[in-house]
DSSP file (Angstrom, degrees, kcal/mol; ACC not computed):
  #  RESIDUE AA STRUCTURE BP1 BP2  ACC     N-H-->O    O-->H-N    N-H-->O    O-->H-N    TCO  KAPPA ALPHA  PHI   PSI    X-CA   Y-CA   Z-CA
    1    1 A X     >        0   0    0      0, 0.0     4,-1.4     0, 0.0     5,-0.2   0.000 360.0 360.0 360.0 -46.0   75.5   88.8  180.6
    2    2 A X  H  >  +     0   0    0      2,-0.2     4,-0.8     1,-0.2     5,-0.1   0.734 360.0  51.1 -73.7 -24.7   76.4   86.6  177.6
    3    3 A X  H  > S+     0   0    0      2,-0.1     4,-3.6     3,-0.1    -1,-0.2   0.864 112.0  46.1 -85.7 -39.3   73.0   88.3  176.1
    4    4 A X  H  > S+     0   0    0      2,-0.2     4,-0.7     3,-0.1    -2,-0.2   0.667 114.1  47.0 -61.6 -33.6   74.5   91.8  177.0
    5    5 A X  H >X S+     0   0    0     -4,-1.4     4,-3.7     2,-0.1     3,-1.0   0.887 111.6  56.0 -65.9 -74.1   78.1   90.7  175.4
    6    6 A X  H 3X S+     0   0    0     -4,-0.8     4,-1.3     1,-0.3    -2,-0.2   0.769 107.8  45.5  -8.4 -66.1   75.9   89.4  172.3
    7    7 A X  H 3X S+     0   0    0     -4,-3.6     4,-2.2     1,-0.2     5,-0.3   0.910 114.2  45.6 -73.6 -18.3   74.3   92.7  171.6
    8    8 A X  H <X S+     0   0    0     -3,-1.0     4,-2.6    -4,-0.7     5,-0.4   0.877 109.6  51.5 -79.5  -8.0   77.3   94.9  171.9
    9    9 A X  H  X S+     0   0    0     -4,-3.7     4,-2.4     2,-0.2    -1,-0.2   0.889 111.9  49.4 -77.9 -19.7   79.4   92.7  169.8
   10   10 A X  H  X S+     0   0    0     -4,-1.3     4,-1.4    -5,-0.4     3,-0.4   0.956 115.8  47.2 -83.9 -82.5   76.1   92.9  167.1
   11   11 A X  H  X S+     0   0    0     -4,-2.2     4,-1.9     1,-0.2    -2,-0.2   0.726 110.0  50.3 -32.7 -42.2   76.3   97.2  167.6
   12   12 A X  H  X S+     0   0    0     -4,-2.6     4,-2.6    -5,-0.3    -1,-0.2   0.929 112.9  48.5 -69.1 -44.9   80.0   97.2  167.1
   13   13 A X  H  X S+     0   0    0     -4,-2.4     4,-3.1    -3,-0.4     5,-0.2   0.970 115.5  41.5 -23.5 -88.3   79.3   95.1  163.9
   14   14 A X  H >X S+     0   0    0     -4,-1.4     3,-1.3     2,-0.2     4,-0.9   0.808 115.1  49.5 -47.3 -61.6   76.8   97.3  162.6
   15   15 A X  H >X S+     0   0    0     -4,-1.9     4,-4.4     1,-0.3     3,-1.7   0.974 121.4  38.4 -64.1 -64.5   78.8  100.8  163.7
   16   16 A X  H 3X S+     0   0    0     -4,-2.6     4,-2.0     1,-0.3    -1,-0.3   0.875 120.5  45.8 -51.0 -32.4   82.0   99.2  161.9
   17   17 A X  H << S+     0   0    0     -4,-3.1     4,-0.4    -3,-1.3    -2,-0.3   0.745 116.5  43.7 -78.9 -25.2   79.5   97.8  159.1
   18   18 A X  H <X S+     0   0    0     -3,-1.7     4,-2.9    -4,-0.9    -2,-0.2   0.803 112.9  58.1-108.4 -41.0   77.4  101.7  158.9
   19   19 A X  H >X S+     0   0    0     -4,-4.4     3,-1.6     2,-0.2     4,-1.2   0.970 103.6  49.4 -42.8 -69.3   81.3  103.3  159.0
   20   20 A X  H 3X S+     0   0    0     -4,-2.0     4,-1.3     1,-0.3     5,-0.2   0.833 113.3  51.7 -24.9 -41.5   82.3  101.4  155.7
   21   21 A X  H 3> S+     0   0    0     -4,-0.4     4,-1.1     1,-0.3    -1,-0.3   0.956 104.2  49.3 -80.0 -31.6   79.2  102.7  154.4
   22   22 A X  H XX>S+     0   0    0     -4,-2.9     4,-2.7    -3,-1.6     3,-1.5   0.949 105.5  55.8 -60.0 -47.0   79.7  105.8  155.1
   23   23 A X  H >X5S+     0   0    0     -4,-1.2     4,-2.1     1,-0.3     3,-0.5   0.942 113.1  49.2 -45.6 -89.6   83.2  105.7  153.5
   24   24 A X  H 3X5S+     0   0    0     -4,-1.3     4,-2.1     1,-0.2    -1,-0.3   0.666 109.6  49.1 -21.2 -39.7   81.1  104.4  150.2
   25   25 A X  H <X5S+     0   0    0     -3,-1.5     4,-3.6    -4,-1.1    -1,-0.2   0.964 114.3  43.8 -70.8 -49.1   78.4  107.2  150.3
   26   26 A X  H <X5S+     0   0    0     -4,-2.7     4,-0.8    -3,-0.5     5,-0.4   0.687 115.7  46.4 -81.4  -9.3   81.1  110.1  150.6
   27   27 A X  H >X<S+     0   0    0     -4,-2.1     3,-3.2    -5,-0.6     4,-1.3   0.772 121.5  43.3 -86.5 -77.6   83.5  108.1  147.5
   28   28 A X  H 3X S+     0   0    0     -4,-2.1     4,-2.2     1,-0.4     5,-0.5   0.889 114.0  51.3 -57.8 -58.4   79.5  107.8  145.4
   29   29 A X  H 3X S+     0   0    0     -4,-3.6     4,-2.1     2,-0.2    -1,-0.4   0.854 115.2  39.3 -36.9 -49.7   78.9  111.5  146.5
   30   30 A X  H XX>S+     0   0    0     -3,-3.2     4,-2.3    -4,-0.8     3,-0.9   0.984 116.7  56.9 -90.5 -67.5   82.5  112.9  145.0
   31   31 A X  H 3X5S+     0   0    0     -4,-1.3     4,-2.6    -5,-0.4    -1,-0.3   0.748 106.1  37.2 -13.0 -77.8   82.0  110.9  142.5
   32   32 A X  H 3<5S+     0   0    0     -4,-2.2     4,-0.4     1,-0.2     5,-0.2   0.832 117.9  59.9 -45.9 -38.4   78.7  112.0  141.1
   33   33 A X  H <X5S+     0   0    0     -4,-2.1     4,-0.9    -3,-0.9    -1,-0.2   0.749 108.7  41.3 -57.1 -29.3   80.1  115.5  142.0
   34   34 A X  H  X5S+     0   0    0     -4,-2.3     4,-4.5    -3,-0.2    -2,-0.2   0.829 113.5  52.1 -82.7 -37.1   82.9  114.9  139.8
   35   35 A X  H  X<S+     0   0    0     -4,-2.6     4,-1.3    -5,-0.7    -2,-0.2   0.648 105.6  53.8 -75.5   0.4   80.7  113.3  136.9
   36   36 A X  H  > S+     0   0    0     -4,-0.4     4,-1.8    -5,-0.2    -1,-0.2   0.768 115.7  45.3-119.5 -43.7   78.0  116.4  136.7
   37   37 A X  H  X S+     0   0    0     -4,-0.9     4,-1.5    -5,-0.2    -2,-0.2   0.883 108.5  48.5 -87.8 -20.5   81.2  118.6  136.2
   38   38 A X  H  < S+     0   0    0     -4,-4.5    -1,-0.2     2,-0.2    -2,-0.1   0.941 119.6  48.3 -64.9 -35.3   83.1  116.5  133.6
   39   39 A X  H >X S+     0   0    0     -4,-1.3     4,-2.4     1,-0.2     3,-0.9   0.931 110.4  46.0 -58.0 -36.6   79.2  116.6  131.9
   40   40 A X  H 3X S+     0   0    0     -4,-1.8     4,-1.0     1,-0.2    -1,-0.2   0.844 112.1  52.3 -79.3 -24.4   78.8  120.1  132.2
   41   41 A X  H 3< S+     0   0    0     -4,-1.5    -1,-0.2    -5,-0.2    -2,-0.2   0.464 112.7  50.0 -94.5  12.0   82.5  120.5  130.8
   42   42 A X  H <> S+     0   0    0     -3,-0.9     4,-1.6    -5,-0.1    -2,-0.2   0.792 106.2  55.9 -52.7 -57.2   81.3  118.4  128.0
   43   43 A X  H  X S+     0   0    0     -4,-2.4     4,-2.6     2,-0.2    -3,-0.2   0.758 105.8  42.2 -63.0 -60.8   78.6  120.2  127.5
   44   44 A X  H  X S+     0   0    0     -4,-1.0     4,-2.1    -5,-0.3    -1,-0.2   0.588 112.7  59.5 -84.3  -9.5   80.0  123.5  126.9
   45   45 A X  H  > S+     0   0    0      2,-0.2     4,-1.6     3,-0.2     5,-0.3   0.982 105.1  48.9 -75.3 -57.7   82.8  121.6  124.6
   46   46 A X  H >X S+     0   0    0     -4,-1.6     3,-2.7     2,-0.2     4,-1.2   0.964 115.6  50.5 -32.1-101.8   80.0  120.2  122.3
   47   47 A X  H >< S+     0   0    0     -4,-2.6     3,-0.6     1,-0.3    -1,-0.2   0.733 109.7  44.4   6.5 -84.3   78.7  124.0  122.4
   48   48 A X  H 3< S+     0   0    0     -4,-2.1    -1,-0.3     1,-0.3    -2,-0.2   0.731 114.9  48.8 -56.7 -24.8   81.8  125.6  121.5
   49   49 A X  H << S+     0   0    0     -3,-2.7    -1,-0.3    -4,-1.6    38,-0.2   0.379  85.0 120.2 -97.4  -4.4   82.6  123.1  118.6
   50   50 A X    <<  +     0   0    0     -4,-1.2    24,-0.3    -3,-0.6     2,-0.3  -0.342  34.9 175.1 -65.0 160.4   79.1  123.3  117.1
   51   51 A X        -     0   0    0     22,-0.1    34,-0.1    34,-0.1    -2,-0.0  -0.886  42.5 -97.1-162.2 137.0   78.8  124.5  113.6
   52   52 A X        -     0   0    0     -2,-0.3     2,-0.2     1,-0.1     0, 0.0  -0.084  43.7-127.6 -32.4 121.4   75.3  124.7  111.4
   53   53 A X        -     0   0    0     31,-0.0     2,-0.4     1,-0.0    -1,-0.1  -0.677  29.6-152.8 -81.9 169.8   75.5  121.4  109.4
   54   54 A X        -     0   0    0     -2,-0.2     3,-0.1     1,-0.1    -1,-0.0  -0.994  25.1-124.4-119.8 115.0   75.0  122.3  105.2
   55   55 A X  S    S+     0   0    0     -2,-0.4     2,-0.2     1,-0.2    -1,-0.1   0.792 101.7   8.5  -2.7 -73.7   73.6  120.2  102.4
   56   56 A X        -     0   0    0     26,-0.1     2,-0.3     2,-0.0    -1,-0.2  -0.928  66.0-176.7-170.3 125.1   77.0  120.9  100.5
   57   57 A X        -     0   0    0     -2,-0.2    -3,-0.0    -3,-0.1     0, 0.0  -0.932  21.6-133.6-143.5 114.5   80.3  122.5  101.7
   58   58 A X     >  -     0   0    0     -2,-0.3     4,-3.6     1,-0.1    -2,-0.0  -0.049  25.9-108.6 -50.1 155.3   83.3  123.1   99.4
   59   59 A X  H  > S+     0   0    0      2,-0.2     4,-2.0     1,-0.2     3,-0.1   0.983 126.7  52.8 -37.5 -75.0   86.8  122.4   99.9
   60   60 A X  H  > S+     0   0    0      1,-0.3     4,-0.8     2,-0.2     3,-0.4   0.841 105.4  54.7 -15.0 -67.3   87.2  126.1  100.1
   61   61 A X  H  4 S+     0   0    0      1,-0.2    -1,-0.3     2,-0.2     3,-0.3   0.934 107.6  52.6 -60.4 -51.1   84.4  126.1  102.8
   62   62 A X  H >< S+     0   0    0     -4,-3.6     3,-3.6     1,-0.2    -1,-0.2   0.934  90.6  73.1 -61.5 -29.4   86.5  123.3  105.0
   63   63 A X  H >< S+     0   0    0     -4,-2.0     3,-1.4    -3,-0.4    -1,-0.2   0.983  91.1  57.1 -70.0 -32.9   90.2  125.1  105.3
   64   64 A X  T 3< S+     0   0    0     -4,-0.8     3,-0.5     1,-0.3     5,-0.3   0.700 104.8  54.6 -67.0   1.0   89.1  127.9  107.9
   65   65 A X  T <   +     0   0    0     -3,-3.6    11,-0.8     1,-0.3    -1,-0.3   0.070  60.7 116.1-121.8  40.8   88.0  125.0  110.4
   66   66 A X  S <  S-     0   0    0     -3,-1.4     2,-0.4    39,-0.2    -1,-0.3   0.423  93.9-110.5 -87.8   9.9   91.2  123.1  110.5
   67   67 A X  S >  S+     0   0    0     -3,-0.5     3,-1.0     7,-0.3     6,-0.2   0.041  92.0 108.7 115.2 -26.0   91.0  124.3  114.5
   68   68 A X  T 3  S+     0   0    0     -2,-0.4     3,-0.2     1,-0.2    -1,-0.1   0.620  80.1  39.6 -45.6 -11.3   94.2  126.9  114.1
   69   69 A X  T 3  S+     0   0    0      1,-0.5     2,-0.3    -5,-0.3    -1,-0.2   0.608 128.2  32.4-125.0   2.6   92.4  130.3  114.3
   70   70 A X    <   -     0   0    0     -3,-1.0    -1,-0.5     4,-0.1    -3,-0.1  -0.766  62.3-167.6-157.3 106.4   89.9  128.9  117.3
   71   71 A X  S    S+     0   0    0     -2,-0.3    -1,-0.1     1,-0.2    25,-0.1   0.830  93.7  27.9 -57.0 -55.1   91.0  126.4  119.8
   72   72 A X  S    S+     0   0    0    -24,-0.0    -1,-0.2    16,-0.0     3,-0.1   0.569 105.0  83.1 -62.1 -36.8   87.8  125.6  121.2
   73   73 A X  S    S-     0   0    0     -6,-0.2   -24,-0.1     1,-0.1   -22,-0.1   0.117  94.4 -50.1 -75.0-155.9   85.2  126.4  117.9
   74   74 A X        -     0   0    0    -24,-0.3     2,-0.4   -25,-0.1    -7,-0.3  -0.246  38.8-169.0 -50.0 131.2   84.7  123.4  115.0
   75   75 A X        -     0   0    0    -26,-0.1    11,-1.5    -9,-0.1    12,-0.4  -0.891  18.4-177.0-126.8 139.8   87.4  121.6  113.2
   76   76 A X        -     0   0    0    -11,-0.8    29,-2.9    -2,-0.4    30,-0.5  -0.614   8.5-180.0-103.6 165.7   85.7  119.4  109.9
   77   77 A X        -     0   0    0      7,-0.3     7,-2.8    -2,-0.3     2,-0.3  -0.926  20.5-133.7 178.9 141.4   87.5  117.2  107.6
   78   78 A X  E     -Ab  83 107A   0     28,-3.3    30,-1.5    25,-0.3     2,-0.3  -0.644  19.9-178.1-101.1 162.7   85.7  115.2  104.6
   79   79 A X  E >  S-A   82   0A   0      3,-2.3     3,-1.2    -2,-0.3    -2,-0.0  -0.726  71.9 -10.4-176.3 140.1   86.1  111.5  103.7
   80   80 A X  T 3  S-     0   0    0     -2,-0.3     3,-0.1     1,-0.2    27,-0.0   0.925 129.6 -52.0  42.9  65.5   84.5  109.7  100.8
   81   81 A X  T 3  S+     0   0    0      1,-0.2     2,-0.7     0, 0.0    -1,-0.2   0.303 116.2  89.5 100.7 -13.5   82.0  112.8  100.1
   82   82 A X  E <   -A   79   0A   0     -3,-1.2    -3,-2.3     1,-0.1     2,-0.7  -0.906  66.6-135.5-120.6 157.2   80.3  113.7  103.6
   83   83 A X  E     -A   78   0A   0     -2,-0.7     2,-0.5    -5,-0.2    -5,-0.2  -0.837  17.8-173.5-102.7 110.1   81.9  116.1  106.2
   84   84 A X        -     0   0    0     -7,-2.8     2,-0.4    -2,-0.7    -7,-0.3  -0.865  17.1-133.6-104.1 131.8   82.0  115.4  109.6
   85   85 A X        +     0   0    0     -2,-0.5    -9,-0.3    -9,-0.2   -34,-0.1  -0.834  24.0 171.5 -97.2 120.1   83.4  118.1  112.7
   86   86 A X     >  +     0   0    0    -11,-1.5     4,-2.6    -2,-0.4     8,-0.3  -0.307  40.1 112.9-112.6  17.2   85.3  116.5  114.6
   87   87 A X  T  4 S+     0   0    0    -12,-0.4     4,-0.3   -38,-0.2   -11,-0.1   0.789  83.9  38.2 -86.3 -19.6   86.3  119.6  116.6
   88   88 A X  T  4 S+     0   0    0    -39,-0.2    -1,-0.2   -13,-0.2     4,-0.2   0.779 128.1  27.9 -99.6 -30.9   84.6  118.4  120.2
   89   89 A X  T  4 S+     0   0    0      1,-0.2    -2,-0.1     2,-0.1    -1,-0.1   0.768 132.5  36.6 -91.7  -1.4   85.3  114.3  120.3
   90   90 A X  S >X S+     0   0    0     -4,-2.6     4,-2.0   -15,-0.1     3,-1.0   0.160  73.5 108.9-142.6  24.0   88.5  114.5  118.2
   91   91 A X  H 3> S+     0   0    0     -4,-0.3     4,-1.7     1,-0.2     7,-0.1   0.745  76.5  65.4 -70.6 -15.3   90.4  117.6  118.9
   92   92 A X  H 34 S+     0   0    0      1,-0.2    -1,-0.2    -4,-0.2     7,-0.1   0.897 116.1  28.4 -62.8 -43.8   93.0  115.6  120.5
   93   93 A X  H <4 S+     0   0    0     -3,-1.0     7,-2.1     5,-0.2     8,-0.3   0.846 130.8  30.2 -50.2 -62.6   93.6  114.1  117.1
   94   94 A X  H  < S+     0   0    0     -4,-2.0    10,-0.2    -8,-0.3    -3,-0.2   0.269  91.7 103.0-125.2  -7.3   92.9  116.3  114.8
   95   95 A X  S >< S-     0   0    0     -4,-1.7     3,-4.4    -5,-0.3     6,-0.2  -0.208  90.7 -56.7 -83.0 174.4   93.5  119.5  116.4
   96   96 A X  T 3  S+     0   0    0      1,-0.2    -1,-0.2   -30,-0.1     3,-0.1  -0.069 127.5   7.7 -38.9 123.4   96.8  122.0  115.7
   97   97 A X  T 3  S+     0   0    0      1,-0.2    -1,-0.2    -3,-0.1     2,-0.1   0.248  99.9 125.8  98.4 -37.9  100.0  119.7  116.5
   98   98 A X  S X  S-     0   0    0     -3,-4.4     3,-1.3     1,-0.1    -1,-0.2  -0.645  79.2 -98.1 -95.9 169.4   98.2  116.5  117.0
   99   99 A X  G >  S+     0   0    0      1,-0.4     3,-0.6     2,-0.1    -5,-0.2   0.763 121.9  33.4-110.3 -42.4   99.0  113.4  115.1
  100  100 A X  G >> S+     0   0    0     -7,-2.1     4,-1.0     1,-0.2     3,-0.6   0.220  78.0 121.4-104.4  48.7   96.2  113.7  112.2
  101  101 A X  G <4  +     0   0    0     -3,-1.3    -1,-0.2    -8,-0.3    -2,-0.1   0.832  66.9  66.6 -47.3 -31.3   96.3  117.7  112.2
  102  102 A X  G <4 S+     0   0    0     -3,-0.6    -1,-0.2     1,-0.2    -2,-0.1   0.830  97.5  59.0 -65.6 -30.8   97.3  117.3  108.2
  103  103 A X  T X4 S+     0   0    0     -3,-0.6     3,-1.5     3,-0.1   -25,-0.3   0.907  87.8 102.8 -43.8 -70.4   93.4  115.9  108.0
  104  104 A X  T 3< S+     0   0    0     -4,-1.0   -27,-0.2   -10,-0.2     3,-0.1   0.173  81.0   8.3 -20.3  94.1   92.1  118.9  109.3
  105  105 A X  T 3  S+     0   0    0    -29,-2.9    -1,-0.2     1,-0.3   -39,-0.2   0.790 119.7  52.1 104.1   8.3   90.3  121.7  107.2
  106  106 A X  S <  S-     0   0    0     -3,-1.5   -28,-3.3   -30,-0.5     2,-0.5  -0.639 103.2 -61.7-152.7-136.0   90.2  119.6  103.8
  107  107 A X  B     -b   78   0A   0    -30,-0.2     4,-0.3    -2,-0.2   -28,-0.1  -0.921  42.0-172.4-123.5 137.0   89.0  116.1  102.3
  108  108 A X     >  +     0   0    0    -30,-1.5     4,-1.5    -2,-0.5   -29,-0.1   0.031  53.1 105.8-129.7  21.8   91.1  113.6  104.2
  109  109 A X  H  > S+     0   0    0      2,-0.1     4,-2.2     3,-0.1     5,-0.3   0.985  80.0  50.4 -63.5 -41.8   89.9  110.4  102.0
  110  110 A X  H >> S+     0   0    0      1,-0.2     3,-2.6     2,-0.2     4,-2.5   0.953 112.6  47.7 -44.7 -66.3   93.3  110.0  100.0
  111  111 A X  H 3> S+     0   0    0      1,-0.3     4,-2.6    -4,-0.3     5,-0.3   0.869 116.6  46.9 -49.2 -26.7   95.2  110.2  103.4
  112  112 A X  H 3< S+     0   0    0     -4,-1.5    -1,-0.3     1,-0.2    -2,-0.2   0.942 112.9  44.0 -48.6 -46.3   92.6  107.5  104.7
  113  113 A X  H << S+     0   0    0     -3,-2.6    -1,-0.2    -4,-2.2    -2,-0.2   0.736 120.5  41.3 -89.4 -19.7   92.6  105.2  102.0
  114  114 A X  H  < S-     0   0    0     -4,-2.5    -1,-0.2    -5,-0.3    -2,-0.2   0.770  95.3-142.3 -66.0 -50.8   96.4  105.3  101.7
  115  115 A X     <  +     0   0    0     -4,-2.6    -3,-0.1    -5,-0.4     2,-0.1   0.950  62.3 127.0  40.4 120.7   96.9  105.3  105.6
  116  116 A X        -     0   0    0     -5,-0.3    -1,-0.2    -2,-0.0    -2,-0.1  -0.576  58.7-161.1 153.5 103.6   99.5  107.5  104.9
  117  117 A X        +     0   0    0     -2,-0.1     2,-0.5    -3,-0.1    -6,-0.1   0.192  65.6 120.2-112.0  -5.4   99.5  111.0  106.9
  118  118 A X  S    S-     0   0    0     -7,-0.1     2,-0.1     1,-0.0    -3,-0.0  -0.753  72.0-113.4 -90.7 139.0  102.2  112.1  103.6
  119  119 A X        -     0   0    0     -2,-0.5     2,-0.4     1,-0.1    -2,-0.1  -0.417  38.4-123.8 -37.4 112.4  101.7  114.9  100.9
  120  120 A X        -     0   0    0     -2,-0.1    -1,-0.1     3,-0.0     2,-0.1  -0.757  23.7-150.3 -88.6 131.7  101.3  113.1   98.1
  121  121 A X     >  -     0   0    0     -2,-0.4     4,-0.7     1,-0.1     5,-0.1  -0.376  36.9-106.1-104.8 168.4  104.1  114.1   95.0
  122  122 A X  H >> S+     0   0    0      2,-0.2     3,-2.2     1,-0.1     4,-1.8   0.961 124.0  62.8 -55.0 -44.9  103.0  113.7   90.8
  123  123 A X  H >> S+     0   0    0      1,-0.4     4,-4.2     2,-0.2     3,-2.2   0.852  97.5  53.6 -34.6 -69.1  105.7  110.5   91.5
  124  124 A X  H 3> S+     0   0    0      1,-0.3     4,-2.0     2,-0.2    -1,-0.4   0.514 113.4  32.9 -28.8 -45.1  103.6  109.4   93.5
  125  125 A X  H <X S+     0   0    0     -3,-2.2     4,-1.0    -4,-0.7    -1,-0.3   0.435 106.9  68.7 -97.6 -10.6  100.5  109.2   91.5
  126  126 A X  H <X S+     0   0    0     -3,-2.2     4,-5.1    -4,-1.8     5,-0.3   0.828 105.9  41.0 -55.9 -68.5  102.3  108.5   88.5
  127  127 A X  H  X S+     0   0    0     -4,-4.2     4,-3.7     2,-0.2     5,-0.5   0.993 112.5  54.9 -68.7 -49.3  103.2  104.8   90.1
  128  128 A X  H >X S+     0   0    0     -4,-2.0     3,-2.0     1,-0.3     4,-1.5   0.818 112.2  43.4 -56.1 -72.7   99.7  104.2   91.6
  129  129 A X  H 3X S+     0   0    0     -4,-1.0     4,-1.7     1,-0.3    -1,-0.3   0.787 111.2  54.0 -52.0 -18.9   98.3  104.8   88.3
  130  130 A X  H 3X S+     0   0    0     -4,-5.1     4,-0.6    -3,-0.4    -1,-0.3   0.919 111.5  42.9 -70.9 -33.6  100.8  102.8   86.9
  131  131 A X  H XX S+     0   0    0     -4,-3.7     4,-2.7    -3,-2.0     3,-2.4   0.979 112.2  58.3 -62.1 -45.4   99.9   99.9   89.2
  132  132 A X  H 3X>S+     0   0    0     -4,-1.5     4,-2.0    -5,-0.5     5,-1.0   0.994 105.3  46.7 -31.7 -81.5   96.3  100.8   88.5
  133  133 A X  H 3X5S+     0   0    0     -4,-1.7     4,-0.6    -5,-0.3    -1,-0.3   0.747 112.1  54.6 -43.5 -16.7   96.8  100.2   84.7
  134  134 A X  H <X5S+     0   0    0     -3,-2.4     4,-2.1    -4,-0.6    -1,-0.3   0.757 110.7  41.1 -89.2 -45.3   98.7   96.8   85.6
  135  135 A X  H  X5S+     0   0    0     -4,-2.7     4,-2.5     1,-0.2    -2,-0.2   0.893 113.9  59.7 -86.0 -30.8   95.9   95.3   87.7
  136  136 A X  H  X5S+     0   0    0     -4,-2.0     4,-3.7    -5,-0.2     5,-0.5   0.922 103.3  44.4  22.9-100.7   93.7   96.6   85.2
  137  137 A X  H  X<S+     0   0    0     -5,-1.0     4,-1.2    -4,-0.6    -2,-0.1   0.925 116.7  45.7 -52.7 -39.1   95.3   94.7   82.3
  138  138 A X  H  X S+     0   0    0     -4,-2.1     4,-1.0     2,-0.1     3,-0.4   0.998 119.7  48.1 -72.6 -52.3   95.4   91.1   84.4
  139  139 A X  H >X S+     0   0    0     -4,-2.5     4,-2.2     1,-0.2     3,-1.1   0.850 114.3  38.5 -52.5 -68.8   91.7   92.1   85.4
  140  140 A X  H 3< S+     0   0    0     -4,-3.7    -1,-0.2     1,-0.2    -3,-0.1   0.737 121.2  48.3 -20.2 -47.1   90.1   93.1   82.0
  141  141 A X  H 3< S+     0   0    0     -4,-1.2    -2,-0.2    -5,-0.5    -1,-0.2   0.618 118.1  45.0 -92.4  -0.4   92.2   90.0   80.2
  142  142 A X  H << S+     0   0    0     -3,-1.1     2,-0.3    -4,-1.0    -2,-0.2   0.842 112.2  26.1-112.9 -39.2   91.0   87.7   82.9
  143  143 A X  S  < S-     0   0    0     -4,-2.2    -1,-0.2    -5,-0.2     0, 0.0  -0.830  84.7 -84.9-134.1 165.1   87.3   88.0   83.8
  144  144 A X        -     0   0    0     -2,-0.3     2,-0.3    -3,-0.1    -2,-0.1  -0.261  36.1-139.4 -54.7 156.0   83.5   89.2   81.8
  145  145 A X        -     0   0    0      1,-0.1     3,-0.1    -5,-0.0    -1,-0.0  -0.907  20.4-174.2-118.9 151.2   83.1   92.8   82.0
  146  146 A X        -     0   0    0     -2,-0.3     2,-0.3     1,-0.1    -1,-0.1   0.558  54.7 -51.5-150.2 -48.0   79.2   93.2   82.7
  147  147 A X        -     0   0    0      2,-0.0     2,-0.4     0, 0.0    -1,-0.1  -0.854  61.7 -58.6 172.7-156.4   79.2   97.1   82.4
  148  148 A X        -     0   0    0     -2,-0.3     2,-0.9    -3,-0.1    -3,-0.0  -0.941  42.8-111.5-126.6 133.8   80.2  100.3   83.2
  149  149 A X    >   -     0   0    0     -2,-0.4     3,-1.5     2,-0.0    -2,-0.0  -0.602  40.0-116.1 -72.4 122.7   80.5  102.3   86.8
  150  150 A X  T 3  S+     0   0    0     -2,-0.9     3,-0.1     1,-0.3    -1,-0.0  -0.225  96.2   4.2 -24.8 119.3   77.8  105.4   87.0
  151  151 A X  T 3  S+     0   0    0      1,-0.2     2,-0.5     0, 0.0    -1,-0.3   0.651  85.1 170.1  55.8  27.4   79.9  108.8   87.2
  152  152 A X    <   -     0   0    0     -3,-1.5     2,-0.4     1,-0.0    -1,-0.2  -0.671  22.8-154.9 -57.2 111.6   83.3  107.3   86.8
  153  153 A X    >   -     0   0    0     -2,-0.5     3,-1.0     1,-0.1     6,-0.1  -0.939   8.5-168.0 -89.7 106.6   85.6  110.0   86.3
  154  154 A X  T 3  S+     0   0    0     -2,-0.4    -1,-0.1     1,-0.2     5,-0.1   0.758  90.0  44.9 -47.2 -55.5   88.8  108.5   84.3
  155  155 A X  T 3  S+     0   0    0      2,-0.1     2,-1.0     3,-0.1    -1,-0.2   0.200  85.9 134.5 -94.0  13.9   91.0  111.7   84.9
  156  156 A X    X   -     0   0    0     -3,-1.0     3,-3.1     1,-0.2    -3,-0.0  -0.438  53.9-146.9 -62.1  91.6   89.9  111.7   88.4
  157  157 A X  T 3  S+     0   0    0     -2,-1.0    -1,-0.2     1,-0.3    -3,-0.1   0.488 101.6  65.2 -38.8   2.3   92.9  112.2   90.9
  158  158 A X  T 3         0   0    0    -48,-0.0    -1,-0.3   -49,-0.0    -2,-0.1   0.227 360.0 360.0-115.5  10.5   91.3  110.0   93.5
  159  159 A X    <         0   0    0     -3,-3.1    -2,-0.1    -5,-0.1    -5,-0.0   0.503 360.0 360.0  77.2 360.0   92.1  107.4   90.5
């Protein structure tokens, strides 16, 4: 009898131990069901946002992809010289409305280097160059100067 107890108490284990598992297969099943459609709506995001990369793309060439005339399609934005589309991993950001929209569609170093999301006025670029010309003066009067920078442009708005 005690051998008879033994094995049903072992089968009721195992049933309660092979329920739990089931519970686990059908959570990994919805799972994996859930994860092959978040790829596949990945997938088709990545699609919809592609755009041909180019050698060399003007300013001009960035304002149509600031993400307003196609919800779905490309949005690009430059900083320090290369352009990157941002339109499928960063639309949240960068798209119409969202918090760096302003970015969108142009060369977005100033606002980078600034951290600064503001429309920059003449004031404005009046006092940085005046600070410029200050750190400058202490800089110049203080240490060797060695050389010159390669393509420096003086009159340069990006200072």
């Amino acid at each position: 009898m005690a051998v008879l107890v033994g094995g049903l108490l072992t089968a009721g284990a195992a049933a309660s131990w092979w329920a739990s598992g089931s519970e686990q297969r059908d959570k990994k099943a919805k799972y994996a069901e859930w994860e092959a459609k978040e790829q596949a709506y990945r997938d088709e995001r990545r699609r919809l946002a592609y755009i041909e990369p180019r050698d060399v793309w003007s300013e001009a060439d960035l304002r149509p992809y600031d993400g307003s005339k196609d919800e779905d399609g490309p949005i690009l934005l430059a900083v320090k010289g290369d352009v990157f589309n941002v339109g499928y991993k960063g639309r949240q950001f960068y798209g119409p409305g969202a918090e760096y929209a302003i970015m969108a569609g142009r060369d977005a170093t100033r606002f980078l280097a600034k951290n600064s999301l503001e429309e920059e006025s003449e004031e404005d670029l009046k006092a940085e160059r005046a600070n410029l010309e200050v750190w400058y003066f202490t800089i110049n009067n203080k240490y060797e100067k060695v050389g010159a920078l390669e393509n420096y442009d003086p009159g340069s708005a990006d200072l």
